[in-house]
Biopython code that builds the backbone (N, CA, C, O; Angstrom):
import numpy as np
from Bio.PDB.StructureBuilder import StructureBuilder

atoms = [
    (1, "UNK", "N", (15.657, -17.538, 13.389)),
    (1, "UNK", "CA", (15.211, -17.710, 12.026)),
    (1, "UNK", "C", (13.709, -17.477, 11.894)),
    (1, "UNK", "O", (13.242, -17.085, 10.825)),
    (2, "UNK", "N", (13.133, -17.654, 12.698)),
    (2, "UNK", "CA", (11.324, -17.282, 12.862)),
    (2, "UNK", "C", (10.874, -16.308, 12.543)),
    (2, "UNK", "O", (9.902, -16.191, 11.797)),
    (3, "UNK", "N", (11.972, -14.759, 13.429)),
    (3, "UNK", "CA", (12.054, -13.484, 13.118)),
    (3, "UNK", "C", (11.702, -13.034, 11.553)),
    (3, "UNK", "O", (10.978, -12.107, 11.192)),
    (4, "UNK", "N", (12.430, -13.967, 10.758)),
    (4, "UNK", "CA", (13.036, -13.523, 9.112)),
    (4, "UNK", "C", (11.788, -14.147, 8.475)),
    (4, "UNK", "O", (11.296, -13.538, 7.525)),
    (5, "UNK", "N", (11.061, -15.600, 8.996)),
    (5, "UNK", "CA", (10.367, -15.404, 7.788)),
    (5, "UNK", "C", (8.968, -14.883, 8.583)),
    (5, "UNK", "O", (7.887, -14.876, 7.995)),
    (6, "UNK", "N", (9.110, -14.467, 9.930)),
    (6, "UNK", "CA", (7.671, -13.959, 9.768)),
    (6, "UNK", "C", (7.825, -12.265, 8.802)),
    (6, "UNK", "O", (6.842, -11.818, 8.212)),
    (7, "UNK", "N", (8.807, -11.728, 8.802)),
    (7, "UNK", "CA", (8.676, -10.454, 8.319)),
    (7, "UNK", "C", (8.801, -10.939, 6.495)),
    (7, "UNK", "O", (8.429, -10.216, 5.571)),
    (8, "UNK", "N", (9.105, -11.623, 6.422)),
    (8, "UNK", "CA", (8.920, -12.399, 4.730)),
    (8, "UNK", "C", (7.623, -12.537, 4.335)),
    (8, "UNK", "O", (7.243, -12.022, 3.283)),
    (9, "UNK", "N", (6.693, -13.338, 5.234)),
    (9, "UNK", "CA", (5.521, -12.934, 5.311)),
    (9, "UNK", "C", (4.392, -12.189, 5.485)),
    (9, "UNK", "O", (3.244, -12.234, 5.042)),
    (10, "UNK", "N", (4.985, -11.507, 6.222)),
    (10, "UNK", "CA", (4.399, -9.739, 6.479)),
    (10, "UNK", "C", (4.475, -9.202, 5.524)),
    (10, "UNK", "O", (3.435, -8.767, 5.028)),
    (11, "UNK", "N", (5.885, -8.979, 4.781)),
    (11, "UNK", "CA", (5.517, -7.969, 3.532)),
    (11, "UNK", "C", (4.968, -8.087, 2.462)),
    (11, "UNK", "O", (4.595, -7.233, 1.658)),
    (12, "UNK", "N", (4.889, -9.780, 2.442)),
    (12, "UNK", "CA", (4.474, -10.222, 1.048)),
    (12, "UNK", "C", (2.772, -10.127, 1.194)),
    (12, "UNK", "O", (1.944, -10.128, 0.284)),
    (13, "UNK", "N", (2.624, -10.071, 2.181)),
    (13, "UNK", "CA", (1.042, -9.670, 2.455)),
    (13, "UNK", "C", (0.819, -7.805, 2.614)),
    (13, "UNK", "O", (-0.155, -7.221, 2.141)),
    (14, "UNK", "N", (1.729, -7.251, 3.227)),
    (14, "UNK", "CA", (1.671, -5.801, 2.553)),
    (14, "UNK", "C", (2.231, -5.728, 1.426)),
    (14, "UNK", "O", (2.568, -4.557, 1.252)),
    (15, "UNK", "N", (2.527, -6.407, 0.510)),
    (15, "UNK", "CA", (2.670, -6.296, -1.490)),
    (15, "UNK", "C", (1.247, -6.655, -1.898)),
    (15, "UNK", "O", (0.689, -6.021, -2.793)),
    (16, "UNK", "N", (0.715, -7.547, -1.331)),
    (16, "UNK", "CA", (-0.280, -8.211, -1.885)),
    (16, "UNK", "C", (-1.774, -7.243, -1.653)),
    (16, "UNK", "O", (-2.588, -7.033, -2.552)),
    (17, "UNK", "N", (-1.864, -6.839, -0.527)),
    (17, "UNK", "CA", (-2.364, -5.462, 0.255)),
    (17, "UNK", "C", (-2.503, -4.414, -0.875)),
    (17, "UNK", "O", (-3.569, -4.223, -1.460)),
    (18, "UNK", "N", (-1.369, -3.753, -1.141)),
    (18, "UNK", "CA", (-0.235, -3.054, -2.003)),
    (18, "UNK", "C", (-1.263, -2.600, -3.193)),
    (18, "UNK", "O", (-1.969, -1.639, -3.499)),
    (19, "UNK", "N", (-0.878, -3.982, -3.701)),
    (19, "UNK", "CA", (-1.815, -4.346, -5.006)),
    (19, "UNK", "C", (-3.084, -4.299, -5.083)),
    (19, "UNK", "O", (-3.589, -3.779, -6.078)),
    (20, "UNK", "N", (-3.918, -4.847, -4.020)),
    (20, "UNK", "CA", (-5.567, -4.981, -4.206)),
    (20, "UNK", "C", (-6.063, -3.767, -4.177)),
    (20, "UNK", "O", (-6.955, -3.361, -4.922)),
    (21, "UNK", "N", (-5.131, -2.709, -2.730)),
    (21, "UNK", "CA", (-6.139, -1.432, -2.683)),
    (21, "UNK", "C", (-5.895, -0.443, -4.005)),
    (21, "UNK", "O", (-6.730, 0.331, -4.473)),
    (22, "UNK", "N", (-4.290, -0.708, -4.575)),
    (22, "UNK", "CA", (-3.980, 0.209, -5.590)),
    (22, "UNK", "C", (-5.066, -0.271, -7.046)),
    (22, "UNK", "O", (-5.077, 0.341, -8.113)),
    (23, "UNK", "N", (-5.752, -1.271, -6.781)),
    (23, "UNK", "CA", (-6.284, -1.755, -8.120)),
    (23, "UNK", "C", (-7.507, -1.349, -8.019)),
    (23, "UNK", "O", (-8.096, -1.234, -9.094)),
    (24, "UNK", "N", (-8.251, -1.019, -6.802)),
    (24, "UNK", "CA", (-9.773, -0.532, -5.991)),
    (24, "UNK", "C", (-9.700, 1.266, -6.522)),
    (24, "UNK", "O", (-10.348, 1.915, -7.343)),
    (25, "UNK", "N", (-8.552, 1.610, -5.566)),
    (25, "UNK", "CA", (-8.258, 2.504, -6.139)),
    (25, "UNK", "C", (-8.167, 3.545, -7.579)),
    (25, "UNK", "O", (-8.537, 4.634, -8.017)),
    (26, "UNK", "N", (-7.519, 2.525, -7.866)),
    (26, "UNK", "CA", (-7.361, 3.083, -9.629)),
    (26, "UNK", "C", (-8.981, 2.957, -10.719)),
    (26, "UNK", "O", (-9.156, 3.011, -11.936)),
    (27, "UNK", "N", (-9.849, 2.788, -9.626)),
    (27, "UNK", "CA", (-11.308, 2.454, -10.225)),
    (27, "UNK", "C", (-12.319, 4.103, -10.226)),
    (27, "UNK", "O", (-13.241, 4.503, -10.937)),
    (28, "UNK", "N", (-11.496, 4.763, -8.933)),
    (28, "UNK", "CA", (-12.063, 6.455, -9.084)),
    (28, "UNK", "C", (-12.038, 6.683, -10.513)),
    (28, "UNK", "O", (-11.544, 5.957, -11.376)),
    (29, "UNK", "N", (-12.802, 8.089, -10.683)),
    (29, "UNK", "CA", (-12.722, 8.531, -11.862)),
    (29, "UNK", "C", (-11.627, 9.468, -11.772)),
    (29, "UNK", "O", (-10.865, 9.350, -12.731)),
    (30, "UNK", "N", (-11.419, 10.018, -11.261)),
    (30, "UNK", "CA", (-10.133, 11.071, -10.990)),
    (30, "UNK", "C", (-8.630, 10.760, -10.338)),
    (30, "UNK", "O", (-8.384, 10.585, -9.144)),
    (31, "UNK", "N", (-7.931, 10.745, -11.173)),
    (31, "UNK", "CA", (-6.143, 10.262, -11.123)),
    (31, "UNK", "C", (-6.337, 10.764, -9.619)),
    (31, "UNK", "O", (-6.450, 9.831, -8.825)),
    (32, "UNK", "N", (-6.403, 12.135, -9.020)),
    (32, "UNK", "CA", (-6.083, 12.678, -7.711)),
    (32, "UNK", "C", (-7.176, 11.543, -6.974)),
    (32, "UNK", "O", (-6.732, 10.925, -6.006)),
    (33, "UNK", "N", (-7.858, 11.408, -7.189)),
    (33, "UNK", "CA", (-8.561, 10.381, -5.867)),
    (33, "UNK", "C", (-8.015, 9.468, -5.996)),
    (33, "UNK", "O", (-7.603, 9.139, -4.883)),
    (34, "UNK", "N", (-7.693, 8.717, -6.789)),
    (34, "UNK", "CA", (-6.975, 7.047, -6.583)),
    (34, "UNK", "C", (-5.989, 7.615, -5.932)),
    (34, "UNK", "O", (-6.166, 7.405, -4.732)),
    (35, "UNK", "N", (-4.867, 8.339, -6.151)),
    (35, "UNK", "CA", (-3.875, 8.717, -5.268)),
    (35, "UNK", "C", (-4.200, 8.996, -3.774)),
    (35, "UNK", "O", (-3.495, 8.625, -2.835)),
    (36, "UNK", "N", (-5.214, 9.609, -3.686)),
    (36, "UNK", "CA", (-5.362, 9.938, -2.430)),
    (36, "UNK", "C", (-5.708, 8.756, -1.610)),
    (36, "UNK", "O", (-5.244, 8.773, -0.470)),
    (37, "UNK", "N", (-6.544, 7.563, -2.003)),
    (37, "UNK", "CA", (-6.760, 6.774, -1.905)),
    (37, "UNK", "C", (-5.615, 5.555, -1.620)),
    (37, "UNK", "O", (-5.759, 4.579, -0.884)),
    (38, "UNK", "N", (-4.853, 5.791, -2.145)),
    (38, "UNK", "CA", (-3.587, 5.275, -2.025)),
    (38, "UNK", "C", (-2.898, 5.519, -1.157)),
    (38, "UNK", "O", (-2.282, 4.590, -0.634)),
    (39, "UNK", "N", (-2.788, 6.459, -0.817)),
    (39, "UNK", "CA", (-2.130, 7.188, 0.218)),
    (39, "UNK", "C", (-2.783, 6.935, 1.425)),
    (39, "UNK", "O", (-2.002, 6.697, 2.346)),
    (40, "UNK", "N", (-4.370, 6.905, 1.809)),
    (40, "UNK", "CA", (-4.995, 6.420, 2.514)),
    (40, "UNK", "C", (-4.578, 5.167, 2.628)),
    (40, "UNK", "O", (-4.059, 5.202, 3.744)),
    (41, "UNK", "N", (-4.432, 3.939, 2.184)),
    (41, "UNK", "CA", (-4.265, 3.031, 2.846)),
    (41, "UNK", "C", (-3.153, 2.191, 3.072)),
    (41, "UNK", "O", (-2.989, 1.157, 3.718)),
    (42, "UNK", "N", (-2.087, 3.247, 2.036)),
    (42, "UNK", "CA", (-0.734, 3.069, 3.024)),
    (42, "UNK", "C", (-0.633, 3.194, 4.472)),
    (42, "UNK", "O", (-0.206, 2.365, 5.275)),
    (43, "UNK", "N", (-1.172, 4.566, 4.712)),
    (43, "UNK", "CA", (-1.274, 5.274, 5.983)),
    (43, "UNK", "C", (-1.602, 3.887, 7.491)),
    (43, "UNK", "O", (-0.925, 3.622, 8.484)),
    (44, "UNK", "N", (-3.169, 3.209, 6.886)),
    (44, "UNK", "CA", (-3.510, 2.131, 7.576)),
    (44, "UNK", "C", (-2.580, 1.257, 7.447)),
    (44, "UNK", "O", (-1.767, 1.257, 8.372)),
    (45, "UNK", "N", (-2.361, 0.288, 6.378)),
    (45, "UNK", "CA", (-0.934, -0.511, 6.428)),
    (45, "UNK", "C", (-0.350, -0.179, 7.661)),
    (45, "UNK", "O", (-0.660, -0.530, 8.800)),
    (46, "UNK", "N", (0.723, 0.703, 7.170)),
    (46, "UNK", "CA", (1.592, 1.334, 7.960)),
    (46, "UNK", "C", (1.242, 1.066, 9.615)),
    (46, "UNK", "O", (1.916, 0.334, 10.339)),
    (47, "UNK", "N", (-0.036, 1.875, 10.065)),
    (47, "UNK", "CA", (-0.362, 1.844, 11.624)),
    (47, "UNK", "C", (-0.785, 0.105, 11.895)),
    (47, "UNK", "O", (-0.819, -0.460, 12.988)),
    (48, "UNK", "N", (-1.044, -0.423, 10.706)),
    (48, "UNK", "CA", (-1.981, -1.691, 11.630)),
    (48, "UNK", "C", (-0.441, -2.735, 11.314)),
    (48, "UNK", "O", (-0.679, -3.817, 11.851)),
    (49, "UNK", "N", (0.770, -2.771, 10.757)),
    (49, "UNK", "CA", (2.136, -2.744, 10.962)),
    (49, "UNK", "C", (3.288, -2.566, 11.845)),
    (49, "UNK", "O", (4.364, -3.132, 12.037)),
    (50, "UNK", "N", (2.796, -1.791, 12.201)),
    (50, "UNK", "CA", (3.334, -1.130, 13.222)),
    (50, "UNK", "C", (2.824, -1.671, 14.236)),
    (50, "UNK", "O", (3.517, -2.539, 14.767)),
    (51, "UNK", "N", (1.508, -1.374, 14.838)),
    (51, "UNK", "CA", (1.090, -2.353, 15.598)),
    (51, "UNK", "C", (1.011, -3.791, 16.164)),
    (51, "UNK", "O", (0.917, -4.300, 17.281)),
    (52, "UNK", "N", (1.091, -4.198, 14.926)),
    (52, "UNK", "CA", (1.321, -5.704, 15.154)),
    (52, "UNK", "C", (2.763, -6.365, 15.160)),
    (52, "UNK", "O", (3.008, -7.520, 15.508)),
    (53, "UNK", "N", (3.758, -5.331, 14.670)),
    (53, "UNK", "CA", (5.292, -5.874, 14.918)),
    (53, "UNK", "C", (5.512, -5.579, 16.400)),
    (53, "UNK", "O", (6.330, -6.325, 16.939)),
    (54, "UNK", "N", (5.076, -4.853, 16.997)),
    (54, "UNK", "CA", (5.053, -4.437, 18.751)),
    (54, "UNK", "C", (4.733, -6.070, 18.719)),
    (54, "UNK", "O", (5.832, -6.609, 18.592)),
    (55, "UNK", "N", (3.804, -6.977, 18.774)),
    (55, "UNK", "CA", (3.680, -8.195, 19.796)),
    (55, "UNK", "C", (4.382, -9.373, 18.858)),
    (55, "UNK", "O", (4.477, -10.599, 18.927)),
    (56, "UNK", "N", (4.821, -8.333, 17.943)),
    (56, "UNK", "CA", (5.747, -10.054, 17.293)),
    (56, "UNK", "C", (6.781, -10.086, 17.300)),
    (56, "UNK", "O", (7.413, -9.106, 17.695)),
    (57, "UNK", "N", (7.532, -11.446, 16.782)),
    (57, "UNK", "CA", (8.933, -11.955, 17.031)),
    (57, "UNK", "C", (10.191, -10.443, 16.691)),
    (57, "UNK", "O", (11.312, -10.062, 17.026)),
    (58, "UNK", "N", (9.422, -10.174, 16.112)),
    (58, "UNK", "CA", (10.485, -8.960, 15.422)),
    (58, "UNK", "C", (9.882, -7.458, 15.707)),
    (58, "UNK", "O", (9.452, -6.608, 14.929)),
    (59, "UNK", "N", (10.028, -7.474, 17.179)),
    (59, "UNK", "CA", (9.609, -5.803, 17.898)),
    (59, "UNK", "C", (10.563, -5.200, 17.681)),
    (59, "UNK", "O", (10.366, -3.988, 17.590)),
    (60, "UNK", "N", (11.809, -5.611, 17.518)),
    (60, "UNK", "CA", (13.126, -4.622, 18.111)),
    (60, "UNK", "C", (13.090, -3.877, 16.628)),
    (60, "UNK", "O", (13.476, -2.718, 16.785)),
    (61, "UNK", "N", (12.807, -4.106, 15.444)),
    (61, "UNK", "CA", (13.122, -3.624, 14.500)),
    (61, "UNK", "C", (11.262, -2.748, 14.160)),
    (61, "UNK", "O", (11.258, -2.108, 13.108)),
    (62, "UNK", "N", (10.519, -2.739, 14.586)),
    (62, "UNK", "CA", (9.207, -2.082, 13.993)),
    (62, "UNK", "C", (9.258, -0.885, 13.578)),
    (62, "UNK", "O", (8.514, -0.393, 12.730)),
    (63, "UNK", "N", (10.115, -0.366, 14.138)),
    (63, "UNK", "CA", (10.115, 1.198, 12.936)),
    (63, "UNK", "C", (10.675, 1.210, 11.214)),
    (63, "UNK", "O", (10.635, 1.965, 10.242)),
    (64, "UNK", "N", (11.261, -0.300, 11.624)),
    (64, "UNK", "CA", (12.052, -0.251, 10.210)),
    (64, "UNK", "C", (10.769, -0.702, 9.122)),
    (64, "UNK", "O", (10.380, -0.282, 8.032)),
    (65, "UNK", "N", (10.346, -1.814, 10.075)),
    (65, "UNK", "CA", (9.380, -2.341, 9.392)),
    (65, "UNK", "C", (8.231, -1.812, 8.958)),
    (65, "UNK", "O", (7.655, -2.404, 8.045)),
    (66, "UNK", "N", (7.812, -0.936, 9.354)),
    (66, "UNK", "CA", (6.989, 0.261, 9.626)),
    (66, "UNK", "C", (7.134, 1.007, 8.256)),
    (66, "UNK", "O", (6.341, 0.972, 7.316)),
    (67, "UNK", "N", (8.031, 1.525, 8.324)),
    (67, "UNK", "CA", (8.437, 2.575, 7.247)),
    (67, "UNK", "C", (8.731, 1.776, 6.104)),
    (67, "UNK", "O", (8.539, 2.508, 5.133)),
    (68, "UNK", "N", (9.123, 0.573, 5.698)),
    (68, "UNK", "CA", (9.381, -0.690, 4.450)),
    (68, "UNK", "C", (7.598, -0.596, 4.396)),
    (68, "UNK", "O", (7.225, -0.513, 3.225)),
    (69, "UNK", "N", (6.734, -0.594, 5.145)),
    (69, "UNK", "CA", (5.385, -1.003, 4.976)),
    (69, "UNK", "C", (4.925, 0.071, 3.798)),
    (69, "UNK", "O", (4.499, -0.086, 2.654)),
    (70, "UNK", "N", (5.292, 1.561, 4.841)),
    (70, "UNK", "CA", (4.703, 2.606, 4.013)),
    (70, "UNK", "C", (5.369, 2.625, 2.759)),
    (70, "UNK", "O", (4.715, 2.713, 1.720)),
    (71, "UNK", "N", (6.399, 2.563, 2.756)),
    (71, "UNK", "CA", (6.690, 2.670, 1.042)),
    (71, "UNK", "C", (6.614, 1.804, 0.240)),
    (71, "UNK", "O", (6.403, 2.301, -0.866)),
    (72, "UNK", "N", (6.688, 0.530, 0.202)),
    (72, "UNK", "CA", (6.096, -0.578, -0.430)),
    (72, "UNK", "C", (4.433, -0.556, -0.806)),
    (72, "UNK", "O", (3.852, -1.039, -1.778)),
    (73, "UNK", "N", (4.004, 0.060, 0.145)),
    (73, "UNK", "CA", (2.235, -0.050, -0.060)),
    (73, "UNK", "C", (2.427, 1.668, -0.879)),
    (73, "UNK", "O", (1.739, 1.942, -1.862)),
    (74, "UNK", "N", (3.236, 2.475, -0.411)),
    (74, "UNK", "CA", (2.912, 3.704, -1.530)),
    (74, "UNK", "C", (3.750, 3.459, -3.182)),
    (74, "UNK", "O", (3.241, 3.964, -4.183)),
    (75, "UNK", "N", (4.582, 2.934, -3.243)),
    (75, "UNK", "CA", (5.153, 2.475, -4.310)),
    (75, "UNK", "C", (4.485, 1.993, -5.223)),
    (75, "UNK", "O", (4.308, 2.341, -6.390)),
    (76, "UNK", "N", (4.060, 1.034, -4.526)),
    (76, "UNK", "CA", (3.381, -0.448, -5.539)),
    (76, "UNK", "C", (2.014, -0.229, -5.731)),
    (76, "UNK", "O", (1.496, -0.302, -6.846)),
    (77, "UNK", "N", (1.175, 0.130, -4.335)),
    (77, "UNK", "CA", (-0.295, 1.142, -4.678)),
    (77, "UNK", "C", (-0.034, 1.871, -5.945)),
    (77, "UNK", "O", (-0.489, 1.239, -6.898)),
    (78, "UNK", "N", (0.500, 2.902, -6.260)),
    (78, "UNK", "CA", (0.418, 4.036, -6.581)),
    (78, "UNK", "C", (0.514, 3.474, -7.951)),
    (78, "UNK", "O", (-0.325, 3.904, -8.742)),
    (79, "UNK", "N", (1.487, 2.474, -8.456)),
    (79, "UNK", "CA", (2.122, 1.972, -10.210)),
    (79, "UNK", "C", (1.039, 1.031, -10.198)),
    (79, "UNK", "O", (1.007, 0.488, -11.303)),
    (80, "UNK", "N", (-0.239, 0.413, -9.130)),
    (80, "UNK", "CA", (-1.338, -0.487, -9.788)),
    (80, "UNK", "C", (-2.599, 0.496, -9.706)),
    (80, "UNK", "O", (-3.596, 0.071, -10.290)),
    (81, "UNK", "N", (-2.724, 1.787, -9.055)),
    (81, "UNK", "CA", (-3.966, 2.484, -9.352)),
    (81, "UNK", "C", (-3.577, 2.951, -10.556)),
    (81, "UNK", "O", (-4.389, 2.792, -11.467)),
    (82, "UNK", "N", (-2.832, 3.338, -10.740)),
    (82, "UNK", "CA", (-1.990, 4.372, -12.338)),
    (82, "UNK", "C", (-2.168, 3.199, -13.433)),
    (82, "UNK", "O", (-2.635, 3.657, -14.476)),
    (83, "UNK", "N", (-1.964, 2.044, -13.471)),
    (83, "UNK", "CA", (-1.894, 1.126, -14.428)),
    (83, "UNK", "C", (-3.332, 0.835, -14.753)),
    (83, "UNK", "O", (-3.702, 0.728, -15.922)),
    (84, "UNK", "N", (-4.200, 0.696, -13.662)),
    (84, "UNK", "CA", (-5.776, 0.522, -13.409)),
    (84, "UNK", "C", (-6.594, 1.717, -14.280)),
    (84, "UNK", "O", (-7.454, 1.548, -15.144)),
    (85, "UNK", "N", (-6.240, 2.514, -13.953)),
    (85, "UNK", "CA", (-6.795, 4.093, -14.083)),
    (85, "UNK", "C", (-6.719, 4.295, -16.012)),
    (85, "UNK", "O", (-7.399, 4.853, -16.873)),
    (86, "UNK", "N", (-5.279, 3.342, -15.948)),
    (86, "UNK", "CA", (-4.663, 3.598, -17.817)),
    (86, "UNK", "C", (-6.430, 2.455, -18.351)),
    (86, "UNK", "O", (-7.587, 2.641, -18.727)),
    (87, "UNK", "N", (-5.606, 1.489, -18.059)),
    (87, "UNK", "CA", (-6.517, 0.356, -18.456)),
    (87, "UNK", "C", (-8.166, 0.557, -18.850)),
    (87, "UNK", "O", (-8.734, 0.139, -19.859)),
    (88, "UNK", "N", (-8.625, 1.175, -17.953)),
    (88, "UNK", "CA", (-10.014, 1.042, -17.405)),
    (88, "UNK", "C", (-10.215, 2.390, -18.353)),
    (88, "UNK", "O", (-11.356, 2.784, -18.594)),
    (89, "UNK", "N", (-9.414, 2.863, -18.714)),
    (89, "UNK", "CA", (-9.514, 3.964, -20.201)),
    (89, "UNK", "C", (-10.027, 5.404, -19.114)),
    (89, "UNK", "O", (-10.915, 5.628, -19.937)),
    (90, "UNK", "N", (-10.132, 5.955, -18.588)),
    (90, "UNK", "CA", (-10.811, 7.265, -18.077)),
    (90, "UNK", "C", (-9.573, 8.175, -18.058)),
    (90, "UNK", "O", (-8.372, 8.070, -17.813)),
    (91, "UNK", "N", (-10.522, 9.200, -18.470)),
    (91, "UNK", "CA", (-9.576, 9.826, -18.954)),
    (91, "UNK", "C", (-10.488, 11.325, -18.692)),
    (91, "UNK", "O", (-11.683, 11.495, -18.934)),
    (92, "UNK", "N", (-9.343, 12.490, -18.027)),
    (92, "UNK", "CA", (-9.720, 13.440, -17.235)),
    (92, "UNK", "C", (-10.481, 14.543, -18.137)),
    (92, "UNK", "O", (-10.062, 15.114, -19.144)),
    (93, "UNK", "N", (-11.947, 14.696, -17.361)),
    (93, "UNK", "CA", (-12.319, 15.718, -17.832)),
    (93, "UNK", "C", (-12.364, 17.279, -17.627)),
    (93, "UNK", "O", (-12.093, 17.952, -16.632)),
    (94, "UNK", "N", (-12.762, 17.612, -18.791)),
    (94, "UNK", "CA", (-12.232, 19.187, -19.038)),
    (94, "UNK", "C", (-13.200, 19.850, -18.443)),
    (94, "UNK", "O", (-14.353, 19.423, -18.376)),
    (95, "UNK", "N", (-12.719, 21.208, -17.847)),
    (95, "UNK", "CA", (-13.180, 21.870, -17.340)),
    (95, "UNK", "C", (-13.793, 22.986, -18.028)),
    (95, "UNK", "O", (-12.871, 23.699, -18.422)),
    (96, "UNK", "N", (-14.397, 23.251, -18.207)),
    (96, "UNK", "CA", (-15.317, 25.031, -18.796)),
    (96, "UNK", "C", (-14.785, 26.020, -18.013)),
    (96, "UNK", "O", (-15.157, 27.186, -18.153)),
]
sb = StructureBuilder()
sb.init_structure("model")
sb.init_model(0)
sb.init_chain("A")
sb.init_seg("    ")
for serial, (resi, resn, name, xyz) in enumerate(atoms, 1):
    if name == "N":
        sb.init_residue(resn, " ", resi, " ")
    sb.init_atom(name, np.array(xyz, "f"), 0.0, 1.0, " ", f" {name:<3s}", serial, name[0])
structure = sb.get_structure()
């Protein structure tokens, strides 16, 4: 039972993760940089996830967990830089 809620806790801290960088993020002036940005720190998530399910209760499963990391942090990043980006009013400029 240790297994279950440490990974309960893990993700709810990569949601929470999720959220802060997608909200940092969504502070660029340009939609493509918050994304990229987003994408950047899924990427970290993901490896420093991965890493750390190797020495914990729940090694046997780290790829799963791994890959739940990356898409949860690209999911949820991506709908709080986009929501950020709305909010914060900027709005893309035109090119000549």
């Amino acid at each position: 039972m240790q297994a279950y809620e440490s990974v309960f806790w893990g993700m709810a801290i990569v949601v929470l993760a999720a959220l802060a960088g997608g909200a940092l993020a969504g502070c660029f002036r340009r939609r493509r940089n918050s994304l990229i940005g987003v994408a950047l720190q899924s990427c970290v998530t993901t490896i420093v996830v991965a890493f750390l399910a190797t020495q914990g209760p729940a090694a046997d499963i780290t790829t799963l967990l791994a890959v739940a990391a990356l898409l949860f942090s690209l999911v949820i990043g991506t709908a709080a830089a986009l929501l950020t980006h709305r909010v914060r009013g900027h709005r893309p400029m035109h090119r000549d």
